[in-house]
C-alpha positions in Angstrom: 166.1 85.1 80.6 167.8 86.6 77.3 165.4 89.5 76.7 166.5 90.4 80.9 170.0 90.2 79.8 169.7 92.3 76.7 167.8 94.9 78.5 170.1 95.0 81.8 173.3 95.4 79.3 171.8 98.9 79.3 171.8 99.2 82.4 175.9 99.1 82.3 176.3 101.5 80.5 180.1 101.1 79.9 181.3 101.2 83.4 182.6 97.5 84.7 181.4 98.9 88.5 177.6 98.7 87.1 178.8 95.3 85.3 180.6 94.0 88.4 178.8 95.3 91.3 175.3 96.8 89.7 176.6 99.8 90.6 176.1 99.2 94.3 172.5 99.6 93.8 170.6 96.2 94.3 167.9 97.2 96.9 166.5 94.4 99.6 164.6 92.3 97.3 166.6 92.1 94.9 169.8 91.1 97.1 168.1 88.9 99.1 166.6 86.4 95.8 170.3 87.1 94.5 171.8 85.4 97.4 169.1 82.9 97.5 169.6 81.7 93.9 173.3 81.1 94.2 173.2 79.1 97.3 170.4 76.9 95.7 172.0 75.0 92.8 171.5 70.7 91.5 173.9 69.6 94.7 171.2 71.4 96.8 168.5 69.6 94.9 169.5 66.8 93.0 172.4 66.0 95.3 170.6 66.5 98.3 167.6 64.1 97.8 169.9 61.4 96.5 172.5 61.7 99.5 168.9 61.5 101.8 167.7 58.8 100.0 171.2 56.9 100.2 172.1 57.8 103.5 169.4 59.3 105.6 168.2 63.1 106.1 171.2 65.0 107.3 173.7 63.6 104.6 171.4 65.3 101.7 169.9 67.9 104.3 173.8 69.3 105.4 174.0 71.0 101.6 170.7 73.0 102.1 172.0 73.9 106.1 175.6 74.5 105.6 174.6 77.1 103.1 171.6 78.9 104.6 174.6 78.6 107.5 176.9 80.3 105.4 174.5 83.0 104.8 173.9 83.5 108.7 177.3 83.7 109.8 177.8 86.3 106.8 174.7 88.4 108.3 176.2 88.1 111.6 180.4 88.8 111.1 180.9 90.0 107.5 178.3 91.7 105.2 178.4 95.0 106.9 182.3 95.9 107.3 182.3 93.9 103.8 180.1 96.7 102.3 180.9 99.3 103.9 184.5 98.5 102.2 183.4 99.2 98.5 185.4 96.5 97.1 184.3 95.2 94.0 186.1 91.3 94.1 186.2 89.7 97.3 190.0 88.9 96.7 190.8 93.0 96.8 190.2 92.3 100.5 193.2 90.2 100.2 195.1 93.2 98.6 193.9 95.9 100.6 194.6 93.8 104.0 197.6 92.6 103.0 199.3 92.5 99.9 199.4 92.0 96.0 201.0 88.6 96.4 198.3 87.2 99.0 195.8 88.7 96.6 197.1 85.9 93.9 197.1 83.4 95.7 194.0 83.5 96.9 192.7 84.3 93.4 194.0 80.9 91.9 192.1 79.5 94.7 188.9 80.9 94.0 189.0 81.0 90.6 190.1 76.9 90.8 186.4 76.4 93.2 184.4 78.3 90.7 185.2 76.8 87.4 184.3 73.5 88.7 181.1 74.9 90.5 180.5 75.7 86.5 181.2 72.4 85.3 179.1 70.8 87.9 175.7 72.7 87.1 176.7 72.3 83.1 176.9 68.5 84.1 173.8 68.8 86.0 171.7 70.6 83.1 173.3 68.5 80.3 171.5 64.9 82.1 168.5 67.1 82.3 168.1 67.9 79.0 169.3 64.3 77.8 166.7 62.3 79.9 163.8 64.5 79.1 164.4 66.3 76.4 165.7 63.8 73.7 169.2 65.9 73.3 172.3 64.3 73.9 174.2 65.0 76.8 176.9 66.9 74.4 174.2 69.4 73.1 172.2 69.6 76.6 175.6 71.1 77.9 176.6 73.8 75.1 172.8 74.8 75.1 172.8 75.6 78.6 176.5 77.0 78.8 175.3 79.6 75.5 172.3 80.4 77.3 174.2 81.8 80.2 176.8 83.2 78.7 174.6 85.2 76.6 173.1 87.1 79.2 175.6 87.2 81.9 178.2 88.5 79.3 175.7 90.8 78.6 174.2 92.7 81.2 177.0 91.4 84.5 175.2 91.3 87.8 172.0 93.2 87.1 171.1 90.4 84.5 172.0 88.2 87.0 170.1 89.7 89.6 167.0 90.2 88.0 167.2 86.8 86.1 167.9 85.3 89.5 164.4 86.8 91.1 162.2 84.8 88.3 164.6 81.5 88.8 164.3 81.6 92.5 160.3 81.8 92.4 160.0 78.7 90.2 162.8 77.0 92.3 160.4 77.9 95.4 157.1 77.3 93.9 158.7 73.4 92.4 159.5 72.8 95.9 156.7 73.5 97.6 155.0 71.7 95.0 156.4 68.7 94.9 156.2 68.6 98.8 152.6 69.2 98.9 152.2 66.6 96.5 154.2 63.8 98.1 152.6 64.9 101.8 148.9 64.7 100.6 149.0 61.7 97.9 151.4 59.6 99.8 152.4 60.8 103.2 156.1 62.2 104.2 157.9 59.3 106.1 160.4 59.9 109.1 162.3 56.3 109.8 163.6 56.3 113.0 166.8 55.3 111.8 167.5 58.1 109.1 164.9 61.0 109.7 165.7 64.2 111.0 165.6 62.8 114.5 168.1 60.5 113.3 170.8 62.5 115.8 173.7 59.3 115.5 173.8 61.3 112.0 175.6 63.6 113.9 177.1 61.9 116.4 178.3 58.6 115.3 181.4 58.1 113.1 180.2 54.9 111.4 176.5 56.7 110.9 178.7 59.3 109.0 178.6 61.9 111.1 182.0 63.1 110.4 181.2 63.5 107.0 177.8 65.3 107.7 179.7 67.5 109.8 182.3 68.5 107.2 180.1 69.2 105.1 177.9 71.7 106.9 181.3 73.2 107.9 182.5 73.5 104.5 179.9 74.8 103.7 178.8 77.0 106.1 182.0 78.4 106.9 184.2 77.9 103.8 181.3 79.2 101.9 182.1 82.4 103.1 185.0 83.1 100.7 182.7 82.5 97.5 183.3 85.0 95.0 179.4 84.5 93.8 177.8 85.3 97.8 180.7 88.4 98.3 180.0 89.9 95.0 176.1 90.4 95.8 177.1 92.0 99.4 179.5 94.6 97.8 176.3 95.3 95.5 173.7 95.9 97.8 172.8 99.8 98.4 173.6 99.9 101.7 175.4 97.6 105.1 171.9 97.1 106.3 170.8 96.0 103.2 173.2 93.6 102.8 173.0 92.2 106.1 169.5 92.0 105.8 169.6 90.4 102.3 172.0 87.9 103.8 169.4 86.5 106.4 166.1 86.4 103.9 168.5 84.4 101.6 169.5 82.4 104.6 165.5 81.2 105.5 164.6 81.2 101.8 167.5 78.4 101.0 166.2 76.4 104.0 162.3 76.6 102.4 163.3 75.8 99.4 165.9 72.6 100.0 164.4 71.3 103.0 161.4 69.9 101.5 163.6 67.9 99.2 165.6 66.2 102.0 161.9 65.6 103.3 160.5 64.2 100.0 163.6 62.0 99.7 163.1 60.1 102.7 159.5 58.5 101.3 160.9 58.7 97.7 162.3 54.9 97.9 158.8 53.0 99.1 157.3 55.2 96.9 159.3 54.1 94.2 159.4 50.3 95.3 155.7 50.3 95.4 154.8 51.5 91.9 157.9 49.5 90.9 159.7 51.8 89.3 163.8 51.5 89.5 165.8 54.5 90.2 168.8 54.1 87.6 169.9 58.0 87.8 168.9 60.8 90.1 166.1 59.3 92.2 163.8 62.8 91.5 163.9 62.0 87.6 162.7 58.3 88.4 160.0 59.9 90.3 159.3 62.8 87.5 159.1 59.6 85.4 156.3 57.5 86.9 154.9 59.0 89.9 153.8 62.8 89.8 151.9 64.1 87.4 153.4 65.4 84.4 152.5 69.2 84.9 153.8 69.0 88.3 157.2 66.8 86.8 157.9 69.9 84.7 157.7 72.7 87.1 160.3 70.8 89.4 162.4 70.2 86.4 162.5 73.7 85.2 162.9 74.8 89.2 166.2 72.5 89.0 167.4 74.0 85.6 166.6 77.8 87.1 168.6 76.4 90.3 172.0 75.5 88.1 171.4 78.4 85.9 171.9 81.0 89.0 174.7 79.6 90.2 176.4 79.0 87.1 176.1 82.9 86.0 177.3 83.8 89.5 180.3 81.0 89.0 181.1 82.7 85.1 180.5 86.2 86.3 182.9 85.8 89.5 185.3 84.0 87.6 185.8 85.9 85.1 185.9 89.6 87.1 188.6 88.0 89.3 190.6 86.4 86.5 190.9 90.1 85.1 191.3 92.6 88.0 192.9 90.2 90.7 195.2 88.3 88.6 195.9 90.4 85.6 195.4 93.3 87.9 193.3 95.3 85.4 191.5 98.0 87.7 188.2 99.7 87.7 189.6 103.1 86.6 192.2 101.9 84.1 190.3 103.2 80.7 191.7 103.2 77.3 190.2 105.1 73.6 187.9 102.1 73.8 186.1 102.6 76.7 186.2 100.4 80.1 189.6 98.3 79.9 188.1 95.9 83.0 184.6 95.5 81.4 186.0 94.3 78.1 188.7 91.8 80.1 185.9 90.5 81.9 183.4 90.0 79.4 186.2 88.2 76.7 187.1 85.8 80.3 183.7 85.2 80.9 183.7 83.6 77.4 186.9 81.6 78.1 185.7 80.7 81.8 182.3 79.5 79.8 184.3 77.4 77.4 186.2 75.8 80.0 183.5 74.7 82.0 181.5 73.3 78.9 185.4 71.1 78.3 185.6 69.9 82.0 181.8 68.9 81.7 182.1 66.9 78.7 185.8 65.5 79.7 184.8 64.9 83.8 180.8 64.3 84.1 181.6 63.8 87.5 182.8 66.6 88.8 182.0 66.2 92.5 185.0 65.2 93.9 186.9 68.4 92.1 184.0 70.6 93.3 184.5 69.4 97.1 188.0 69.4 96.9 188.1 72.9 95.8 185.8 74.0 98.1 187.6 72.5 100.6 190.9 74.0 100.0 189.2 77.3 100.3 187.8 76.5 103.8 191.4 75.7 104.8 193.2 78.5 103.6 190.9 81.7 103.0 188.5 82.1 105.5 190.5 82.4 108.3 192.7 85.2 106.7 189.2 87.3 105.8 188.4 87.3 109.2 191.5 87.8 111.2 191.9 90.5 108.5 188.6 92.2 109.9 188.6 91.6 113.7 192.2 91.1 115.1 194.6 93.5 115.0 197.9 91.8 114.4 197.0 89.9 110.9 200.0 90.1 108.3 200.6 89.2 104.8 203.2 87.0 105.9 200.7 85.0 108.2 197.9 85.4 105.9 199.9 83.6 103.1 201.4 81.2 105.4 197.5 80.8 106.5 196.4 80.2 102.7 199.6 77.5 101.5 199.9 75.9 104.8 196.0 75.3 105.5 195.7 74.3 101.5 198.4 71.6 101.3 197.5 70.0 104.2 193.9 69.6 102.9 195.8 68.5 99.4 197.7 66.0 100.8 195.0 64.5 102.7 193.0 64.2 99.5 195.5 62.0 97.7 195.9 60.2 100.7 192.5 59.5 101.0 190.3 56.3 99.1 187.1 58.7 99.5 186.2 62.2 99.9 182.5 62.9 101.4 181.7 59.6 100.6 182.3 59.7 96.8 185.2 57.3 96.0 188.8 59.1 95.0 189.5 57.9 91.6 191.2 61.1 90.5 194.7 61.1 92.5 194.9 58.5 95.1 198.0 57.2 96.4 197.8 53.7 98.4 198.4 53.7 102.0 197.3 51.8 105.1 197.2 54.6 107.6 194.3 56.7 106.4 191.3 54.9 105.2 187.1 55.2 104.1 186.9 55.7 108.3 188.8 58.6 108.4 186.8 60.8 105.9 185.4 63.8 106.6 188.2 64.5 109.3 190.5 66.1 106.7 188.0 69.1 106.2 187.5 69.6 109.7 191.6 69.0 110.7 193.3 71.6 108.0 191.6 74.8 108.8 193.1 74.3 112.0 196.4 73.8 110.3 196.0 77.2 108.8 194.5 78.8 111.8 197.5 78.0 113.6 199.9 79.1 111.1 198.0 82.1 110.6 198.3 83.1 114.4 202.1 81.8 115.1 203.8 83.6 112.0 202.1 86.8 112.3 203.0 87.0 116.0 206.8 86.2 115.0 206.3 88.6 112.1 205.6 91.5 114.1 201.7 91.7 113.8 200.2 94.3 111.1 202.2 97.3 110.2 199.2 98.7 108.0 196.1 100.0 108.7 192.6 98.2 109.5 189.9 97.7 106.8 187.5 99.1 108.9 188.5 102.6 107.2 185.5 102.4 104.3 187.9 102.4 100.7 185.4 104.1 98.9 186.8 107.3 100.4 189.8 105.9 99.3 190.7 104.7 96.0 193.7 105.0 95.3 194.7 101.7 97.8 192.0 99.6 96.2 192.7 100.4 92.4 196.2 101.2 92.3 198.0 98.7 94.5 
């Protein structure tokens, strides 16, 4: 993985455009395992077969869905007109379309998301290396945040591209591994009562369908605005190319997380019956007495790979956004020392690093942060990307009205809220007997409405847009993109 990002820092050669976007060059293959590594990460994994095991198939299963989702509905609306727009950060759509103030906003947002998406595979990598490698949980953490650092600082999206093509073939051959070995030594189990056929999953409140169903929403629409999937459209060679990337990603996620939604449902008995008890993540109880160790490593290392791709997608988009969208450094702003934006990037990638090694020691449980960011991107950005591309009357002032409106309400929900997917509130909760444990999983599906309708009503009082469409590809012209 280092040697890749020492040899793809010379493939930059200077120019933050290669660094940023790989100089638009990623062919099909390449795209496509991009994608796929960054929408398979420890919540698809880890987090998945412990929701299953917990609560049945589709509370685990929604994490591998809502993405492969997400990847779908990009194919189908987005990755073509997103291309074709030669932007290099997905929050210059936000400039472009609308103004320099909705670009801010929107960047804060993101950038909030994606330094806890860090944190969470940090946290993820640092129990790893604590419960089977004899490090502490302290030095499992800085090893893995130096690790990718190193070469994501390094060599920008063509290390991370290329890095991500070996990380997604051990995620896929760990998988497929660990299935075939659970189906042939011990059979897969499908209970009635939490299997994939399991449908009051989906329909039944007190089964936890409302919570199933926010997350595959949030995910597979709210997804849409990540920094990390955008950033490998704008770099594919070609529209087709990225759409096409967008769907092999989309069936690879689902090969690769399935199985461990599947493996999770005879995980328990398994367990039970050798008497083993699962104190942590119910895959290291079973790396720990069940399949062989051979087999045990390959799976771990497949997890490891799967939070080192999407933590160098979370530094890489976190720290090109933190210096062209919010200190508005721009791709052709060069000084006597060469690319202005590369350096920017590359120092904030080691300050976006830092900060996700801080909030990993400080918060080891970052999930309610990481949904709750998520979250407030799913009510306030994606409705402004895609009113910005298909309807004609989208403003800045309903786009920002969109982004505030859609985002407090999902704010204020959270601290009024005892648990958030599930996972108990013990951040900011304030007391109240009108919203309670039954109501969760309503918020995320209630304030991207909230936005949606502010987004329509204010940019129909407003006038409708006064500027021109995106559909006009900015590569043939610059001067909007760089110099707003």
């Amino acid at each position: 993985t280092l040697g890749i990002g020492m040899w793809a820092a010379k493939q930059v050669k200077g120019d933050s455009e290669n660094y940023l976007v790989a100089g638009r060059r990623l062919v099909l293959p390449l795209a496509a395992a991009t994608l796929m590594a960054q929408s398979v990460d420890s919540n698809a994994t880890l987090g998945n077969t412990d929701l299953v095991a917990e609560f049945g198939f589709w509370a685990g299963a929604s994490l591998p869905i809502g993405l492969a989702t997400c990847l779908l509905f990009t194919a189908l609306f987005f990755a073509k007109p997103m291309n074709r727009m030669g932007l290099i950060t997905l929050p210059d759509f936000y400039r472009v379309k609308y103004n320099r103030q909705t670009e801010i906003v929107a960047s804060v947002l993101m950038v909030l998301s994606f330094s806890f998406l860090l944190a969470g595979n940090l946290v993820a990598g640092g129990y790893m290396f604590e419960a089977f490698l004899g490090t502490s949980y302290t030095a499992g953490v800085i090893l893995l945040a130096i690790i990718v650092f190193i070469y994501t600082a390094s060599g920008g999206l063509f290390a991370v591209a290329y890095t991500d093509v070996i990380q997604v073939i051990i995620a896929f051959v760990g998988s497929i591994g660990l299935f075939a070995f659970i189906a042939g030594n011990f059979g897969i189990s499908l209970p009635a009562d939490t299997g994939p056929l399991a449908l009051a999953q989906l329909t039944d409140p007190a089964a936890g369908a409302a919570v199933n169903w926010a997350t595959l929403l949030a995910l597979g629409i709210g997804d849409i605005v990540a920094i990390d999937f955008m950033a490998r459209v704008f770099a594919a060679d070609s529209p087709e190319t990225a759409q096409k990337a967008c769907i092999v990603g989309c069936i690879g996620t689902l090969i690769i997380g399935i199985p461990f939604s599947l493996i999770a449902l005879s995980t328990p008995q398994i367990l039970a019956d050798a008497g083993i008890n699962a104190d942590g993540p119910i895959l290291y109880a079973l790396f720990n007495g069940v399949t062989p160790p051979l087999l045990s490593l390959l799976v771990m290392i497949a997890i490891l790979s799967a939070s080192l791709s999407t933590a160098d997608g979370a530094i890489l988009g976190t720290s090109s956004v933190i210096a062209h969208n919010i200190m508005g450094i721009r791709h052709d702003d060069h000084k006597a020392t060469g690319d202005r934006l590369l350096l920017i990037t590359r120092l904030m990638a080691f300050v976006i690093t830092a900060l996700g090694v801080i909030f990993a020691l400080k918060v080891p449980q970052t999930g309610v942060l990481l949904l709750l960011a998520f979250d407030l991107g799913f009510a306030g950005l994606v409705v402004p990307l895609a009113g910005g591309i298909y309807w004609a009357k989208a403003n800045w002032q309903g786009a920002l009205s969109c982004i505030i409106l859609g985002s407090l309400t999902r704010l204020i929900f959270f601290v009024l809220m005892p648990t958030t997917f599930g996972i108990k509130n013990t951040l900011f909760y304030i007391p109240n007997r009108i919203f309670t444990a039954d109501f969760d999983g309503f918020p995320t599906l209630i304030s991207p409405l909230v936005g949606l309708v502010a987004f329509v009503i204010v940019s129909n009082l407003t006038g409708g847009n006064k500027v021109n469409q995106p559909s006009v590809s900015l590569k043939q012209s610059k001067t909007s993109l760089y110099q707003r």
